[in-house]
C-alpha positions in Angstrom: 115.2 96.9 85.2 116.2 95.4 88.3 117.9 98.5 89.6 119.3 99.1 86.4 118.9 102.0 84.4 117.8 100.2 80.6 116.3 102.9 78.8 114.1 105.8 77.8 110.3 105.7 76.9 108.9 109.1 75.1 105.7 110.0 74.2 105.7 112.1 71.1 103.5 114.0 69.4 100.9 112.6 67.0 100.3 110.0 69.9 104.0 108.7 69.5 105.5 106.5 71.5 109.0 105.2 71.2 111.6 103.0 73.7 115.0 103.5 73.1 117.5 101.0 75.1 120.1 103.1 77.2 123.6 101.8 75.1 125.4 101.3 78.6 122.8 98.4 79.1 122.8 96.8 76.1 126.7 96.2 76.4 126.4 94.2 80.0 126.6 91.1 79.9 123.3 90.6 82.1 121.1 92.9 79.9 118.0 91.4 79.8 115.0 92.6 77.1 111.8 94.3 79.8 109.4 92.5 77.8 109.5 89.5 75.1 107.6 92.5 72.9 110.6 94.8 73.3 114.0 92.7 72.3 117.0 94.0 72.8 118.2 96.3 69.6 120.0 99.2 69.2 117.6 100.9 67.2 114.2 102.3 69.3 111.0 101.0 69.3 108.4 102.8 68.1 104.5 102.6 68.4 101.3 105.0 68.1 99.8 103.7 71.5 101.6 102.7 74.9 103.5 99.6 74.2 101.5 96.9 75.6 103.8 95.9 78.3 104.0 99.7 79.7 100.4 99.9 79.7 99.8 96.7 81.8 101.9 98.5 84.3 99.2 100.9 84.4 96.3 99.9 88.1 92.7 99.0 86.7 89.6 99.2 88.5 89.0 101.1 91.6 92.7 101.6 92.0 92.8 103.3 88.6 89.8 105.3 90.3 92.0 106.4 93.4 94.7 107.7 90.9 92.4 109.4 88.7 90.6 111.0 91.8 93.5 111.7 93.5 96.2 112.9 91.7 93.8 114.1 88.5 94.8 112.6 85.9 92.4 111.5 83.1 92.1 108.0 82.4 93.5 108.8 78.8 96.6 110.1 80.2 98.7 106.4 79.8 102.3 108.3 80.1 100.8 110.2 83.1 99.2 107.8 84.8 102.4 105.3 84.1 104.6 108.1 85.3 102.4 109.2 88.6 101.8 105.4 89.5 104.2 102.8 88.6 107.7 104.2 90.0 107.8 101.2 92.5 106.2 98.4 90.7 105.7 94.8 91.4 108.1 92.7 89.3 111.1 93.6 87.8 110.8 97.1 85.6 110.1 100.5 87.5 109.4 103.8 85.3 110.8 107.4 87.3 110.7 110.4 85.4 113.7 111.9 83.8 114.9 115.3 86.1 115.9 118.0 84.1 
């Protein structure tokens, strides 16, 4: 957020998908929530699709088609596709992967 690391998005299994804020953020005095659906809270956020905010992150339309085509990733792949394209996003948020 912002150059700021804010937190951690998993994809379980079962189609599981929780955000957890980073505890270092929420302590700043700036923290700010990514999305009106995902407040600020210690506790994660959990949901059985791609939050709604993370998906919208997510091309559509021929672009969608370019990254499917391109890098070969299904469609139905949210956490892929959100991990492949939306490292350098317009707006505020980025998503990078974690490195091991």
């Amino acid at each position: 957020m912002r150059e700021q690391f804010a937190g951690i998005l998993t994809e379980g299994g079962a189609e599981n998908y929780i955000f957890q804020y980073d505890t270092d953020y929420l302590n700043r005095k700036d923290a700010k929530a990514v999305s009106l659906t995902l407040p600020l809270q210690k506790a994660p956020h959990e949901s059985r699709v791609l939050f709604p905010f993370f998906d919208g992150l997510i091309p559509e339309g021929w672009l969608l088609d370019i990254a499917e085509n391109n890098w070969k990733i299904s469609k139905k792949d949210r956490m892929g596709l959100l991990l492949t394209c939306c490292k350098d996003c317009i707006g505020a948020v980025s998503v990078q992967p974690m490195e091991d």
